[in-house]
Structures are given as C-alpha cells and as structure tokens.
C-alpha positions in Angstrom: 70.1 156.1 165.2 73.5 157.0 165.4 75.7 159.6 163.7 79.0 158.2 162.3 82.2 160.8 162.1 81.3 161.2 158.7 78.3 163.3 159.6 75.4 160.5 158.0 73.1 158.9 159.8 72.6 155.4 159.9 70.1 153.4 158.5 69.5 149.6 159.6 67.8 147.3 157.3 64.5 146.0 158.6 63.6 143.8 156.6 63.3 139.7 157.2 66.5 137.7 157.1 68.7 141.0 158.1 68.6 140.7 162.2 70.8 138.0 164.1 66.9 137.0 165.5 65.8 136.4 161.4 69.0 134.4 161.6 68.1 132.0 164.4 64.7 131.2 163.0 65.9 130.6 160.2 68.4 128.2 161.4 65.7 126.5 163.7 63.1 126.1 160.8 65.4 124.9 158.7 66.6 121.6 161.3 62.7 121.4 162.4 62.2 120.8 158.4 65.4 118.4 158.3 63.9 116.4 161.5 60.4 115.8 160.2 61.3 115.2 156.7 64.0 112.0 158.5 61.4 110.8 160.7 58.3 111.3 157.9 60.7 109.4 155.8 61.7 106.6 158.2 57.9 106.2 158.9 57.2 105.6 155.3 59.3 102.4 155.6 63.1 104.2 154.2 66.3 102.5 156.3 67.6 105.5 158.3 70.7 105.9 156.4 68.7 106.6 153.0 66.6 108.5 154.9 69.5 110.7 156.0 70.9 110.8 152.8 67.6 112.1 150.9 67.4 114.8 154.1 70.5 116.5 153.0 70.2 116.5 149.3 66.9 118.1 150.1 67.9 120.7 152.4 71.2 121.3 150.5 69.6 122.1 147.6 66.7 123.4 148.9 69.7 126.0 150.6 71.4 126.6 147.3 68.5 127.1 144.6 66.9 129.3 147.5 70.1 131.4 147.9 70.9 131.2 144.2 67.4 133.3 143.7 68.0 135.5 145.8 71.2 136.6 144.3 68.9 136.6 140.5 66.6 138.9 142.3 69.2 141.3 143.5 70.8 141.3 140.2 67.3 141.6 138.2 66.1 144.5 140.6 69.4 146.2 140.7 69.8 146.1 144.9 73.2 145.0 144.6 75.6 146.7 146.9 77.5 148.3 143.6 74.3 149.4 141.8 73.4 151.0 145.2 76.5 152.8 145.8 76.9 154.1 142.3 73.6 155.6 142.7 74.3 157.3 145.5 77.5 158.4 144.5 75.7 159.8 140.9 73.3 162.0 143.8 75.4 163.5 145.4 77.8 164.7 142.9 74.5 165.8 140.9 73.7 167.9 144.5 77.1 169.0 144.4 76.9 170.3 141.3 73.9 172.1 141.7 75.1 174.0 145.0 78.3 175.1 142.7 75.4 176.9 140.2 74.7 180.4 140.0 71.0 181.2 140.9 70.7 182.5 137.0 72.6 179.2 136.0 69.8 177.2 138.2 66.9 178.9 136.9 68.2 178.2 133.1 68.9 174.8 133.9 65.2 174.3 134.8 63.7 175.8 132.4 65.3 173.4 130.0 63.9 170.5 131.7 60.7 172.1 131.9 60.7 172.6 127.8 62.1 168.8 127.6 59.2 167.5 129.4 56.6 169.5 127.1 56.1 172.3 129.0 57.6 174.9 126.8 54.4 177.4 127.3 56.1 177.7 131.0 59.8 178.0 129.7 58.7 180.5 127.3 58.9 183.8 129.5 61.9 182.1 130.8 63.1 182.6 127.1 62.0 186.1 127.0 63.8 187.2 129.9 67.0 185.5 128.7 66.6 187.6 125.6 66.0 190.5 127.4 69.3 190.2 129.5 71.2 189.1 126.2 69.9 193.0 124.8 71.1 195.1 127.9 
C-alpha cells in the first residue's frame, strides 16, 4: 500500500462491486439477463418489440430499486461517506486531546470512566491518592 504526502496509509476497499473487474461483471450479467429474458420472452409467443419493451422496464427498474437499496442500507447502517468522515474526524481530535493531557490529568480521566462503568471499588484508591495530593 502506498503512503500519501499526508503521512496515511491507504486502504482500498475490497469488497464486491468496488474493483473496475466487479464492474465488468456486473455489466456482462446484467446484458446476459437482458438477452435471455428477450429471447425467453420472444419464445413464449411476445412480438419482438413488446418483448424489448418489457426487457427494459425490467432491467431499468430492476437497476433503480437495486440501487435505491443500496443507498437505504448505507443510510440505515450509517457507511455514508459523511457519517464516516465525521467519525474519524471525532478520533482523532479525541487522540489529540489526549496527547495534550498531563499524565496526572490521564490517570484522573480514567478513573472517572472506570467509576461510570461501575467499577468504583477500582477508582476508589484513585480517590485516595487525589485526596492525599489535595492535603500536601
């Protein structure tokens, strides 16, 4: 993988639909559908123009309620490109942050999320040595 100027490394989607080669077969199953669905519906007895006619509705709508979804999905599941970026922009100020903090500042900070998640046995000598710093 390779390193842009911005010092990131780049990561390539793998999944199906996402290569130029998910592309093309796409794009070949969907004529091999639009061929056999003509010729299935010219051997039924259908004039060739109907049959041409009923092909495209098909596949045109096939094409838009399949790509229509997809988009619903995204949007249900939050991998839209915004909800992605926003999240990584809310990371790495949050990592920002936290290299800014003071090792005591750190240590405080996770002792109240300890105490938030029910663990306040553990934050408790946390709390003591606070107190004891607070008195000297």
């Amino acid at each position: 993988m390779s390193e842009p100027e911005g010092g990131r490394e780049v990561v390539y989607n793998k999944e199906f639909g996402y290569s130029r080669k998910d592309v093309l077969i796409i794009i070949v199953a969907l004529i091999a559908a639009g061929v056999l669905m003509y010729e299935g519906l010219q051997a039924t007895g259908m004039t060739p123009g109907m049959a041409g006619n009923w092909v495209q509705l098909i596949i045109f709508m096939g094409i838009c309620v399949g790509w229509v979804s997809t988009y619903l999905w995204r949007v249900a599941n939050k991998k839209m490109t915004y909800a992605q970026q926003l999240q990584m922009y809310e990371e790495e100020v949050m990592k920002k942050r936290l290299e800014e903090m003071t090792e005591s500042e750190v240590q405080r900070l996770m002792a109240e999320v300890e105490s938030e998640r029910g663990g306040a046995a553990a934050a408790k000598p946390v709390e003591q040595q606070q107190k004891q710093q607070q008195q000297q």
